[in-house]
C-alpha positions as CSV (number, residue, x, y, z in Angstrom):
1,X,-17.2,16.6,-21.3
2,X,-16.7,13.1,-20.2
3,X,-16.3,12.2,-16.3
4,X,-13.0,11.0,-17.3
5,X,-11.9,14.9,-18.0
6,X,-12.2,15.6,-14.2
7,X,-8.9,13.6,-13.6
8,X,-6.3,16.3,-12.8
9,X,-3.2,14.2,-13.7
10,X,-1.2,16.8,-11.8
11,X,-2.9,16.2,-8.9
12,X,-2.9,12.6,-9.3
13,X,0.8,12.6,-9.7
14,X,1.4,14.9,-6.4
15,X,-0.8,12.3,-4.7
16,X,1.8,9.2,-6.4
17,X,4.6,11.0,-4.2
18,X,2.9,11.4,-1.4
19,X,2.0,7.4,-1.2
20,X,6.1,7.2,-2.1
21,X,7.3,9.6,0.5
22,X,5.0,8.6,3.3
23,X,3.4,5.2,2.8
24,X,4.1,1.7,3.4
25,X,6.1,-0.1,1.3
26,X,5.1,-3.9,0.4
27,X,7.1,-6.1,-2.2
28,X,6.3,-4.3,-5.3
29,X,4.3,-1.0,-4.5
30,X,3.5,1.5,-1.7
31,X,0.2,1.8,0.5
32,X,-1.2,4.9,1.8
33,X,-4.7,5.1,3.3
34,X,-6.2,2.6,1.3
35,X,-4.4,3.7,-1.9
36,X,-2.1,1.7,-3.6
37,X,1.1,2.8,-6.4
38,X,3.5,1.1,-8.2
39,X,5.3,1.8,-11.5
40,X,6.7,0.1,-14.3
41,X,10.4,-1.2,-14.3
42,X,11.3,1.9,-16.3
43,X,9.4,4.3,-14.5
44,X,7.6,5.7,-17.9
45,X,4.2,4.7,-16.6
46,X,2.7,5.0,-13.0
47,X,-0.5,3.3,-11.3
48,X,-2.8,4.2,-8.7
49,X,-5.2,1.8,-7.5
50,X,-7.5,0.2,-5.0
51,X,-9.9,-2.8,-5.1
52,X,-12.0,-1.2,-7.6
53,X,-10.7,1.3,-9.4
54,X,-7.3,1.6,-11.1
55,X,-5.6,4.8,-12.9
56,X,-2.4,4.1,-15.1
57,X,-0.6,7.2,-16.4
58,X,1.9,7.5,-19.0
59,X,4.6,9.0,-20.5
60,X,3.0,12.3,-21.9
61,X,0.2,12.5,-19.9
62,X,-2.2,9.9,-21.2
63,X,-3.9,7.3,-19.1
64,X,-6.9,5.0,-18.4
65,X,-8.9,5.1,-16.2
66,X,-11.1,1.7,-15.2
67,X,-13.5,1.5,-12.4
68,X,-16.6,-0.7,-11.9
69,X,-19.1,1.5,-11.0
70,X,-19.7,5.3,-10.5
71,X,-19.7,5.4,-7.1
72,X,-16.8,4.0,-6.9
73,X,-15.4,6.0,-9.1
74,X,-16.1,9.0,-7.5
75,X,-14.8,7.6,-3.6
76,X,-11.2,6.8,-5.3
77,X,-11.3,10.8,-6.6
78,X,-12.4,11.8,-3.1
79,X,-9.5,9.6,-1.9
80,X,-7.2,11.5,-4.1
81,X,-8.4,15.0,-2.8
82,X,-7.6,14.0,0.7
83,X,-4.0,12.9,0.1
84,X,-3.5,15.9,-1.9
85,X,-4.8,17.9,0.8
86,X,-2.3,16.6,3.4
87,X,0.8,18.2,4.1
């Protein structure tokens, strides 16, 4: 099992409306709590990002997943839980 198969896209996704519904919005994306997403001009394919790590989802599920270094890594999935979390 690859690190990458911890990604709950579901979750990631919930998190993507969160930022939408309740962050800041800047010319082209939104910004919650150090979290930044956008989407393609059709809407197909969504991004979540900081600095250092960047998750792209697609149409069907699929995605990519880049990030520097592990730690990193993991503080962007810790990010994640915490937006979930919030209500």
């Amino acid at each position: 099992m690859s690190n990458d198969d911890k990604i709950s896209i579901k979750k990631a996704l919930r998190v993507f409306q969160k930022i939408l519904d309740s962050g800041e919005k800047t010319d082209s994306e939104f910004r919650l709590n150090g979290l930044r997403a956008s989407t393609d001009f059709d809407g197909y394919a969504v991004t979540l990002r900081n600095d250092y790590v960047c998750l792209d989802i697609f149409f069907h599920n699929k995605f990519a997943f880049k990030y520097s270094n592990q730690r990193e890594r993991d503080l962007f999935l810790d990010k994640l839980d915490q937006i979930d979390a919030k209500q």
